[in-house]
GUVEXZA-981649 format. One line per 4 residues: number of its first residue (from 1); their letters; for each residue x, z, y of N, C-alpha, C. Coordinates in steps of 0.1 Angstrom, whole numbers. Atoms other than C-alpha are relative to their C-alpha. Layout:
// residues N
NUM	A	X Z Y X Z Y X Z Y; ...
// end
This chain:
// residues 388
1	XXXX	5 11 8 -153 25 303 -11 4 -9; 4 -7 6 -182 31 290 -12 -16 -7; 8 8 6 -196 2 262 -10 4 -11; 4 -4 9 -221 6 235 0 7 -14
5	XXXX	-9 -2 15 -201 6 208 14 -1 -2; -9 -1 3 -168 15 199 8 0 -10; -2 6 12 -150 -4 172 15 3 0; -15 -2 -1 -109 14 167 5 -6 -13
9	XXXX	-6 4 16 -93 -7 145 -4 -15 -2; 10 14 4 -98 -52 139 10 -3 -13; 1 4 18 -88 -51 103 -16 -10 -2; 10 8 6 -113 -72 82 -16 15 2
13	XXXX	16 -17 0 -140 -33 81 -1 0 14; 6 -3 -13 -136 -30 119 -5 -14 6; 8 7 -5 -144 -65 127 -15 -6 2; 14 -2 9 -170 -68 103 -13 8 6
17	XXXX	5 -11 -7 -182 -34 121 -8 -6 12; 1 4 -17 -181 -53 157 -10 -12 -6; 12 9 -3 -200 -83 145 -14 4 -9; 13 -2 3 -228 -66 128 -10 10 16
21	XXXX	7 -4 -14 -233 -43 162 1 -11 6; 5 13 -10 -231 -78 186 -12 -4 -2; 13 9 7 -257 -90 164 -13 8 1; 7 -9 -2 -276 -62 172 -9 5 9
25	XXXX	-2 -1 -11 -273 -65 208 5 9 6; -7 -7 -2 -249 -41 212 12 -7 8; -12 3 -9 -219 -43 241 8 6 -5; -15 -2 10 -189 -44 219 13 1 5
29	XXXX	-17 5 -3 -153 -34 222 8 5 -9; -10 -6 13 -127 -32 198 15 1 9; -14 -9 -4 -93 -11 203 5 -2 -12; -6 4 14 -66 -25 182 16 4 6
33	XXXX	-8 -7 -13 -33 -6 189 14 -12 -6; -10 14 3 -7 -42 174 -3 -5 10; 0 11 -5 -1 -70 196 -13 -9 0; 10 9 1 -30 -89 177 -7 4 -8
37	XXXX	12 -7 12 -57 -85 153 5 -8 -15; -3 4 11 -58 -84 118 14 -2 -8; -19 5 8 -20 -86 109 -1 5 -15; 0 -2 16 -31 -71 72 0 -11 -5
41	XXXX	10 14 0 -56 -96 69 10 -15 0; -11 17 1 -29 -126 74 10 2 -10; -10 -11 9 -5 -104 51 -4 -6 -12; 9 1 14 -28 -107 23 -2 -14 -4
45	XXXX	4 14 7 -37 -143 27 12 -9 6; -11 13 -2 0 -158 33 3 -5 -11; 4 11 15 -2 -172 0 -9 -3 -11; 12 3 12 -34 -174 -11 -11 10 5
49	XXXX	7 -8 -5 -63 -155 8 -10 3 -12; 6 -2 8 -81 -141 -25 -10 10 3; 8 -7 -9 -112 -128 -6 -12 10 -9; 5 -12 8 -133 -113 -34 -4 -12 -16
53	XXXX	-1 5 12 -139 -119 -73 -14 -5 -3; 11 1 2 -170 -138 -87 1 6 -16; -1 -7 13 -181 -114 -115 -14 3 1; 10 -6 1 -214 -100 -125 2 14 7
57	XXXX	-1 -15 -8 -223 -65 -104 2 7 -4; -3 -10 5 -217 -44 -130 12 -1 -4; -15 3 1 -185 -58 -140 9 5 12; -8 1 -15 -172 -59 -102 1 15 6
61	XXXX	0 -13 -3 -185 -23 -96 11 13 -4; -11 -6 12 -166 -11 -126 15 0 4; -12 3 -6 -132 -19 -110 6 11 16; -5 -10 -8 -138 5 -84 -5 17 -2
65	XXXX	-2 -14 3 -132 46 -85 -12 7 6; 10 -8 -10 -161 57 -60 -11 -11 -7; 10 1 0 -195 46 -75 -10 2 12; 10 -2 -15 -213 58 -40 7 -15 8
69	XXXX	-4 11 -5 -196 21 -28 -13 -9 -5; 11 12 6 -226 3 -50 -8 -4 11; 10 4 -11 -254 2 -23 11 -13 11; -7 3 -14 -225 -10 4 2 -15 -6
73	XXXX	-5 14 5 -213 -38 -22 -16 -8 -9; 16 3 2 -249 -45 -36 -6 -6 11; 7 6 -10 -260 -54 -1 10 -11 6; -9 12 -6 -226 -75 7 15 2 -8
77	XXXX	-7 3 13 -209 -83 -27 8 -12 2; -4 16 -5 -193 -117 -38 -8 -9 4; 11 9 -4 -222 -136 -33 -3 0 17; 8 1 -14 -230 -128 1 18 -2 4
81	XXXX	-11 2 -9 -190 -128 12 7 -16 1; -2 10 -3 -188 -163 2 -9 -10 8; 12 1 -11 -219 -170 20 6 0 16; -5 0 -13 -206 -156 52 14 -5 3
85	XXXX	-17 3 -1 -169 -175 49 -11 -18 1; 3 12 0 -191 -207 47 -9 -5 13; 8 1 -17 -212 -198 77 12 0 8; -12 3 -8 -178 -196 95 5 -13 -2
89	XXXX	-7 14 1 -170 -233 82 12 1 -4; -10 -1 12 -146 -219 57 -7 -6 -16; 8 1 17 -160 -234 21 14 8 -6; -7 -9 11 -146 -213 -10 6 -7 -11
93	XXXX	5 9 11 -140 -227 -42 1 17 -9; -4 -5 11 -137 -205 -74 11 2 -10; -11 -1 3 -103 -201 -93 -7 3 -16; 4 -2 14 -107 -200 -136 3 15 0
97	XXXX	0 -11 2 -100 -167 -132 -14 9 3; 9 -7 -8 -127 -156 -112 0 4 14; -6 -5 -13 -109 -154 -81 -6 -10 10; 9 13 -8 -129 -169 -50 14 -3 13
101	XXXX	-10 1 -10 -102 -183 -23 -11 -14 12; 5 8 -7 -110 -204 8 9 -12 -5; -7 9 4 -104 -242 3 16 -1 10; -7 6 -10 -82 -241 34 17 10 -6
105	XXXX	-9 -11 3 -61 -208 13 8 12 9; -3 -10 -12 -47 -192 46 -9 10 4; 12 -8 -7 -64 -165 60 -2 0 14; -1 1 -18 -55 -175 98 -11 -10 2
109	XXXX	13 9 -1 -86 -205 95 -13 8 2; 16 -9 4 -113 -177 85 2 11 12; -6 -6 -9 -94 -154 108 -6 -5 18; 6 9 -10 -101 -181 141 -12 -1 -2
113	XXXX	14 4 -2 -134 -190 134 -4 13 1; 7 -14 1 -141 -150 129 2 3 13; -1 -7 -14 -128 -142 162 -11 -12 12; 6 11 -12 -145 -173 182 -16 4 -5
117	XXXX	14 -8 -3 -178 -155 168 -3 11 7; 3 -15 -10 -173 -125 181 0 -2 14; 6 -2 -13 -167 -134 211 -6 -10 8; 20 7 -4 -198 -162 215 -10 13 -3
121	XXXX	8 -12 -6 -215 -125 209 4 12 8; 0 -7 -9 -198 -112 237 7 14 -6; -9 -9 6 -173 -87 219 15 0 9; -14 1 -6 -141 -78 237 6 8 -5
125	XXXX	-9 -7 12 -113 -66 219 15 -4 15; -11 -5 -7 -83 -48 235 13 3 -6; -12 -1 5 -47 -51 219 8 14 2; -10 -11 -7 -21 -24 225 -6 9 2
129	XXXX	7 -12 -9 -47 1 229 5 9 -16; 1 -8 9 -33 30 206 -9 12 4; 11 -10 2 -58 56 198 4 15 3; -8 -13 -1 -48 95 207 -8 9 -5
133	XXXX	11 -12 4 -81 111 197 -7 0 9; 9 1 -9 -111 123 213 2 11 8; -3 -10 -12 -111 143 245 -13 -4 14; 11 5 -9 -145 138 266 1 -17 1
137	XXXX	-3 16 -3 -147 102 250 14 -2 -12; -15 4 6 -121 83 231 13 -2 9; -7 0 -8 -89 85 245 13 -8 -6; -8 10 6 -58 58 242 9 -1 9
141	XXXX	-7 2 -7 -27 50 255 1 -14 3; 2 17 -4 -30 13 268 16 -3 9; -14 6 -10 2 -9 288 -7 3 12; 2 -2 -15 -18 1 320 -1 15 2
145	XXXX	7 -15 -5 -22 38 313 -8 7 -8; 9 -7 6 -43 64 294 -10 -7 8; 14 8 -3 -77 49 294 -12 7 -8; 12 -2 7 -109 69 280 -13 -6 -1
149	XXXX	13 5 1 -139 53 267 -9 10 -3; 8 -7 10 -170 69 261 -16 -11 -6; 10 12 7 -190 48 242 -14 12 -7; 4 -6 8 -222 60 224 -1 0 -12
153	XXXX	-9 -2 16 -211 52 189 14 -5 0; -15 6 5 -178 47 172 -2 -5 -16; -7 3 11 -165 33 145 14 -1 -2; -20 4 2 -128 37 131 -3 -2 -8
157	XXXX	-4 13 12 -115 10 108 17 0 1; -15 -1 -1 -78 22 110 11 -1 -11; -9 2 10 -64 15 75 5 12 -7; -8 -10 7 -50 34 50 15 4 7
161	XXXX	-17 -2 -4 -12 44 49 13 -9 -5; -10 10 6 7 14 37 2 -11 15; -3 7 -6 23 -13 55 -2 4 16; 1 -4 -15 27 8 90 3 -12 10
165	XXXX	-2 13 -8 45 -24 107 -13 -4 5; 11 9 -6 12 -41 104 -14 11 7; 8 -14 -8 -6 -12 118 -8 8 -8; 1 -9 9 -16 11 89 8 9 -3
169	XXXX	-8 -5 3 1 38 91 -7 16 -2; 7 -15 7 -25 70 82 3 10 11; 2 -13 -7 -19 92 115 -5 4 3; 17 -5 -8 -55 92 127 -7 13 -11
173	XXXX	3 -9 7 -53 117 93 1 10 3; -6 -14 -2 -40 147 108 -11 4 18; 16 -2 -13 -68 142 143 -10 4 -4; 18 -4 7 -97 138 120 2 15 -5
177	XXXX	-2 -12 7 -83 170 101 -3 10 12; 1 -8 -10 -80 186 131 -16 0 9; 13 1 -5 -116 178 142 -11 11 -8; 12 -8 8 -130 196 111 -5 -9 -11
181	XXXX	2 12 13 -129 161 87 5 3 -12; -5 -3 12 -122 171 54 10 -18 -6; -10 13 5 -92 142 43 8 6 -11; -4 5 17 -82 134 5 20 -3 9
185	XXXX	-14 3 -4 -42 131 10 0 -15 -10; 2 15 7 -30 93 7 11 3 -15; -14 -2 10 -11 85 -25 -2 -22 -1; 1 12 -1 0 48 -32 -13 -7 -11
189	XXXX	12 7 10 -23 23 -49 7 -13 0; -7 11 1 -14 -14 -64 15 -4 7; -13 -2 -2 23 -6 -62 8 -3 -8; -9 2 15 51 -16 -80 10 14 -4
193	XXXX	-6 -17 6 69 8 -99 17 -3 -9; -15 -2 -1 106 16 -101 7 -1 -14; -7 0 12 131 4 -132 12 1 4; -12 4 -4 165 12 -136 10 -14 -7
197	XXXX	-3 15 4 178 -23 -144 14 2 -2; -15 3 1 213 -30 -163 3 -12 11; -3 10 -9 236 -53 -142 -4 -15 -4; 11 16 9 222 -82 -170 -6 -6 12
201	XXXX	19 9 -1 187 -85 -153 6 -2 12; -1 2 -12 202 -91 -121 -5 -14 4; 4 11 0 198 -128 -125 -11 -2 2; 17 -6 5 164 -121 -134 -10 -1 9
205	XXXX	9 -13 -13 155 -104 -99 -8 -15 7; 10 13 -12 123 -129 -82 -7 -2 -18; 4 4 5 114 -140 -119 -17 2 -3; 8 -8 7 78 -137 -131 -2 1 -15
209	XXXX	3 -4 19 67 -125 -166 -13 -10 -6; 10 9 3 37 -148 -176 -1 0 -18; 5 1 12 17 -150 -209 6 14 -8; -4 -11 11 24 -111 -221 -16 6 5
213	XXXX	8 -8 2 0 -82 -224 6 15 5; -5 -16 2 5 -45 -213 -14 6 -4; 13 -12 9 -10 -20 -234 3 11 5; 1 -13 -5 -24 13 -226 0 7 -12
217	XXXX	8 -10 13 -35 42 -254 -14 -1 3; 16 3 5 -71 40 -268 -3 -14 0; 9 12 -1 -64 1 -271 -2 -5 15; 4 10 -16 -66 -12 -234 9 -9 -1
221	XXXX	-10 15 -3 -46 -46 -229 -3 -7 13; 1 9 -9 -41 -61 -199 4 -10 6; 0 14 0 -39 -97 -197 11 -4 13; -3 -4 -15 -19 -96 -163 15 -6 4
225	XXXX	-17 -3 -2 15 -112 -146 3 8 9; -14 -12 -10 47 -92 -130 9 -10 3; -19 5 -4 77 -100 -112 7 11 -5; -10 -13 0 108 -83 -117 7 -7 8
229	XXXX	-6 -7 -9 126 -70 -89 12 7 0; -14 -10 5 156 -56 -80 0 16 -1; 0 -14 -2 140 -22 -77 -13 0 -12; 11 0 9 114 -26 -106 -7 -12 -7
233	XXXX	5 17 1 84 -49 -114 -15 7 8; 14 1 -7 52 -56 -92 -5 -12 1; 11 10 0 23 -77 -91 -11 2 -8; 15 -5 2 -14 -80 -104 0 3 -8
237	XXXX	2 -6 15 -9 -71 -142 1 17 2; -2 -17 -2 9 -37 -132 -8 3 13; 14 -6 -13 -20 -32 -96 -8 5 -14; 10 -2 9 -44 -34 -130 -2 15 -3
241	XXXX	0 -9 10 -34 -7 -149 9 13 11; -7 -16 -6 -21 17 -119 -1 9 2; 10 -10 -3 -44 40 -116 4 8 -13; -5 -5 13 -31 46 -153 13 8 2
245	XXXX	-18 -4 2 7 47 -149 2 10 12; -1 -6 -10 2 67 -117 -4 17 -7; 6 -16 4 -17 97 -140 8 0 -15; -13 -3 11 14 91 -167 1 -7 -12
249	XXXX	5 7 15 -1 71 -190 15 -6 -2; -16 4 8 31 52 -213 -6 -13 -4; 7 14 6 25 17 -216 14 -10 -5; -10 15 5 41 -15 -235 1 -7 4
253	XXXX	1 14 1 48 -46 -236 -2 -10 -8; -3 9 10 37 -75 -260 1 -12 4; 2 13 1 52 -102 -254 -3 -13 -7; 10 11 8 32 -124 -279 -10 3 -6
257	XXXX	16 1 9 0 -113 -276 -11 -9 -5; 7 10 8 -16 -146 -292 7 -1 -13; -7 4 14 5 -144 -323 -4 16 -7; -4 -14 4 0 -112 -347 13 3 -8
261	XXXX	-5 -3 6 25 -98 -365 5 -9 -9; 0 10 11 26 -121 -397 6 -9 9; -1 7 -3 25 -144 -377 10 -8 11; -10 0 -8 52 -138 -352 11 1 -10
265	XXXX	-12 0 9 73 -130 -382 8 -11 -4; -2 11 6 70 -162 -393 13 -12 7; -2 11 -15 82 -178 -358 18 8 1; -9 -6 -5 113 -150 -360 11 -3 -8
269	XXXX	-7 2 9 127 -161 -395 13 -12 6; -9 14 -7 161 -176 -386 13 0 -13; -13 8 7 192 -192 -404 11 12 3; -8 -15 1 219 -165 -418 11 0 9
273	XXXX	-8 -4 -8 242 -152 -392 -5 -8 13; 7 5 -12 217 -168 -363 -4 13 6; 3 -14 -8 217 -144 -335 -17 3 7; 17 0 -4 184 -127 -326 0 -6 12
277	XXXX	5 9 -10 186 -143 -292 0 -11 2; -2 13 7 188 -173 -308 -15 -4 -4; 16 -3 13 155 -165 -333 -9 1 10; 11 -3 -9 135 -153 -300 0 -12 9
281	XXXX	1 8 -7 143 -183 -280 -9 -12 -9; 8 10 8 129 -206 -310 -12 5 2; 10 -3 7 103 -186 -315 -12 -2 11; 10 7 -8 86 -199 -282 3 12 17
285	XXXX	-1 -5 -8 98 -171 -259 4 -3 16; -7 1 -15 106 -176 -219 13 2 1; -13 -7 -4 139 -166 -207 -1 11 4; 4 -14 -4 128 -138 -189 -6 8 -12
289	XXXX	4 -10 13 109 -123 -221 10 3 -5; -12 -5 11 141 -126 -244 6 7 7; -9 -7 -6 158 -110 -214 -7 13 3; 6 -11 1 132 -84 -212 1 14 -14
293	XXXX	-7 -3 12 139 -80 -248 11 13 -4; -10 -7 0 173 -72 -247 1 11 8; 1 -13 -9 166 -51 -216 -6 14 -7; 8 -14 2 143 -24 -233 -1 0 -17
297	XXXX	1 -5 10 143 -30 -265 16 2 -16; -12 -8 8 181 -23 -281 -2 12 -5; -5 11 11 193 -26 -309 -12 -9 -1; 6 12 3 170 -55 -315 0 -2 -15
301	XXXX	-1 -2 14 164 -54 -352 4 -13 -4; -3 9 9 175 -77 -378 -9 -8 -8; 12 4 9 147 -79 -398 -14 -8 6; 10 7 -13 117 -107 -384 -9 11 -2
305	XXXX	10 -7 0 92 -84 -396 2 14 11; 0 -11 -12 108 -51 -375 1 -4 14; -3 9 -9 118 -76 -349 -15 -9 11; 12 7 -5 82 -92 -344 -8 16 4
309	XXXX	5 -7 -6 70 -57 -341 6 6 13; -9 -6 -10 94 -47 -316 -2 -9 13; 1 10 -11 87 -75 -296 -20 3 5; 13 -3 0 47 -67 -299 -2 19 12
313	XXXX	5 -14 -4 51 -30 -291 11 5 12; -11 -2 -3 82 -33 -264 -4 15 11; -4 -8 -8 90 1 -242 -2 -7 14; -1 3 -15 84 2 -204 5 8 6
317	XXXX	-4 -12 -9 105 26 -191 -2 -3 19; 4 -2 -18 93 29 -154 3 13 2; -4 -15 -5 108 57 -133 -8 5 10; 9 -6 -5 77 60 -114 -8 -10 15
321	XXXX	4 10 -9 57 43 -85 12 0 12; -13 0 -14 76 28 -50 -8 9 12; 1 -7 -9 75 40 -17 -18 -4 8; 16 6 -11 38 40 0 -6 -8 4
325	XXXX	-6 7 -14 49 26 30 -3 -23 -6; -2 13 5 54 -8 5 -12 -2 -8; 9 3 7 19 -4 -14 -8 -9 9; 10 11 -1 -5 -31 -11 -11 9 5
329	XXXX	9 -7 -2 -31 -4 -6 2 12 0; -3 -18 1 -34 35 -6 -13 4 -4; 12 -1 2 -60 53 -23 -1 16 10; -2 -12 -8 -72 89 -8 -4 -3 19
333	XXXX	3 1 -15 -83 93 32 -15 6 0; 16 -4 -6 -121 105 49 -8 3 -17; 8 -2 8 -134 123 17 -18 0 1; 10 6 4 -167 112 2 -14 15 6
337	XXXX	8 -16 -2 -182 152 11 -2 0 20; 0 -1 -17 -175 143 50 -3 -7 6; 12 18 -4 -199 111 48 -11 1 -1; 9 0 0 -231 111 56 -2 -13 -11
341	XXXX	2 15 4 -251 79 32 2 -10 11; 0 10 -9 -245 61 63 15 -1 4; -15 -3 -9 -207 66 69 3 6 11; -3 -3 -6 -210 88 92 4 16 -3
345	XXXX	-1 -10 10 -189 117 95 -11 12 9; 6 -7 3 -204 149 92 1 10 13; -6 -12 -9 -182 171 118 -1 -9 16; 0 8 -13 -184 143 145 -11 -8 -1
349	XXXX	9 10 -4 -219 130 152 -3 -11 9; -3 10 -9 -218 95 164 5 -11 -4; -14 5 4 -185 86 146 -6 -4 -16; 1 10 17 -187 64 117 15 -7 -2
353	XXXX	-16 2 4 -154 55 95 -4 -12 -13; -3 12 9 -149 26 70 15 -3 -5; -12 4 4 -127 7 53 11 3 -7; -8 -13 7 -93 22 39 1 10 4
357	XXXX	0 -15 -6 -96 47 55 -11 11 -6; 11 -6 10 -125 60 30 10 5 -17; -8 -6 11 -113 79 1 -6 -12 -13; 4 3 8 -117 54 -23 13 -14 -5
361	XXXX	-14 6 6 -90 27 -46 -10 -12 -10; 6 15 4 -98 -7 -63 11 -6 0; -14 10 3 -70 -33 -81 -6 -8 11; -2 10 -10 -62 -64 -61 -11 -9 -7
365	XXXX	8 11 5 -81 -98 -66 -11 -1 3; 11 1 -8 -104 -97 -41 -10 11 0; 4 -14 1 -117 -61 -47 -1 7 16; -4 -4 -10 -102 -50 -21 -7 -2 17
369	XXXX	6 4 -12 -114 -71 10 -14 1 -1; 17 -2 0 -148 -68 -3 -6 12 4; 5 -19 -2 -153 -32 -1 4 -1 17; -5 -6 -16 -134 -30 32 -10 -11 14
373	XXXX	17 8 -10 -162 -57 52 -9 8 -5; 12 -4 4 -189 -41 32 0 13 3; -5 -14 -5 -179 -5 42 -2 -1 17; -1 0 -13 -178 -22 74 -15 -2 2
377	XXXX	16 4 1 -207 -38 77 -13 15 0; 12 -12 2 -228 -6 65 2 9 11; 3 -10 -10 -210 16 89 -8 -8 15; 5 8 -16 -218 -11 119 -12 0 -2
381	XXXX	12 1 -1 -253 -15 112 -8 13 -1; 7 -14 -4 -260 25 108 -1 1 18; -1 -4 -15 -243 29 143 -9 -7 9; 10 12 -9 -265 -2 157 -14 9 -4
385	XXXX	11 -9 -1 -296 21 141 0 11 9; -3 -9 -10 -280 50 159 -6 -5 13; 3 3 -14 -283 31 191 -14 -4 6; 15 3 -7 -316 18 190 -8 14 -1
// end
């Protein structure tokens, strides 16, 4: 089989990949080794497809760890990704946060229209094909049989190391190695991180946290909610700051970061022999906070003034991030030394890599899918220069 271009992998980077070569006039075929395409990609948007953030470029840039990403996201940022979600006959709207989602919220609508482009430009895409490496050509195990392509370019878009089920599972790390690809070992990324919970918080377990603050050292605060879990807490506040708690940093809790001091004092003052979970429920707290409270911060002082600080500065004992396998992302993969400026690698002329599969990490909230089309995008349109 021998097509123009060779796209392993229809994540959001390898499809991205395939319709910038179609568009090129390039004879496309994507090798996807799931059932179907994209199963991240639906993962991500089964409650809420948060496709990328509207921010200023320097803001948005700032959020991610690899600065050599600017050109990629400079040429197909937020601006241009809700552009091309609208050319598919997805409209966007904007969220007060900043967060851009399609009106329709699913990702299976953006998902359909993306595949009925590709293949009005003549893209064919092959399920069940796992990848084995190259051997005169790419080589795959298919339901009919080892099958080699030799295409004249490639592209792999094979995902980080998280969520193996949906076909991310990081083995194509140990082939490229073996080629002569210098690879960043994975570690997790926007992961939740492990508490040992009294039998109390059991109740608790699904809750979220809403309207606190976690603090770092040097003053960082991050605005951000959590769930807690029966094995910890996860969600977008702790993705924020994980890059932190991952290199040891020791962070708080304030749960009334709109009040200072004084003025939580004020809110804590209670009637003699009124129990402090009494005082903290007046004082405007959640249920979940006062139970957060009692979780981490015994004895619980007496006094509103020790009491309002204690509530401001509360302990986070975390026993450390979860298992990989369960991160939202992974950072680490195809180091930045084994990339040409065009994503191509260095040890295999031809072969172009994207996606998570690029050594590089970025919180959630639309970060994420932006870089991994725009990573795509740049590699597909080098390889389409390759060709011509």
């Amino acid at each position: 089989m021998t097509p123009d271009a060779l796209v392993i992998g229809a994540g959001p980077a390898g499809l991205m990949a395939a319709e910038v070569l179609a568009q090129a006039g390039a004879r496309v075929l994507v090798a996807e080794a799931k059932p179907s395409v994209g199963r991240k990609f639906l993962m991500a948007g089964k409650s809420g497809l948060n496709i990328t953030k509207a921010e200023n470029p320097v803001e948005f840039l700032s959020q991610y760890d690899a600065a050599w990403l600017a050109p990629m996201l400079a040429a197909f940022g937020p601006e241009q990704v809700a552009k091309w979600c609208r050319e598919l006959g997805q409209e966007v709207y904007t969220g007060s946060s900043g967060r851009v989602f399609p009106v329709a919220m699913k990702a299976s609508p953006l998902l359909r229209a993306w595949m009925m482009r590709l293949a009005d430009l003549g893209v064919e895409v092959r399920t069940r094909w796992c990848w084995a490496g190259f051997t005169d050509g790419a080589l795959f195990a298919t339901p009919d049989g080892p099958v080699t392509v030799t295409p004249r370019v490639t592209v792999l878009a094979m995902g980080g190391s998280s969520w193996a089920r949906l076909g991310s599972d990081g083995a194509w790390a140990e082939v490229l190695t073996g080629a002569g690809v210098e690879v960043t070992p994975f570690r997790p990324s926007n992961v939740g991180f492990g508490v040992r919970w009294s039998p109390q918080m059991a109740r608790h377990f699904g809750a979220p946290v809403k309207g606190v603050a976690l603090c770092l050292p040097r003053g960082r605060r991050e605005r951000g909610e959590f769930v807690v879990t029966g094995q910890g807490v996860e969600g977008g506040g702790i993705y924020a700051i994980g890059r932190d708690l991952l290199a040891g940093a020791v962070v708080t809790l304030d749960l009334a970061p709109d009040l200072d001091i004084p003025a939580l004092t004020l809110r804590l003052q209670g009637r003699p022999g009124e129990t402090v979970t009494n005082r903290l429920r007046k004082a405007g707290l959640p249920a979940i906070s006062v139970a957060l409270a009692q979780e981490w911060g015994r004895p619980l002082p007496q006094d509103a003034r020790l009491l309002a600080a204690r509530i401001k500065t509360l302990p986070v004992p975390l026993t450390g991030p979860g298992p990989m396998d369960g991160a939202i992302s992974t950072a680490g993969g195809v180091a930045r030394a084994a990339l040409t400026d065009d994503l191509e690698l260095r040890a295999l002329p031809g072969v172009f890599a994207c996606g998570e599969m690029l050594d590089w990490d970025a919180p959630t909230g639309g970060y994420l899918l932006t870089a991994c089309m725009a990573t795509g995008r740049w590699a597909g349109q080098a390889a389409a220069r390759r060709l011509a």
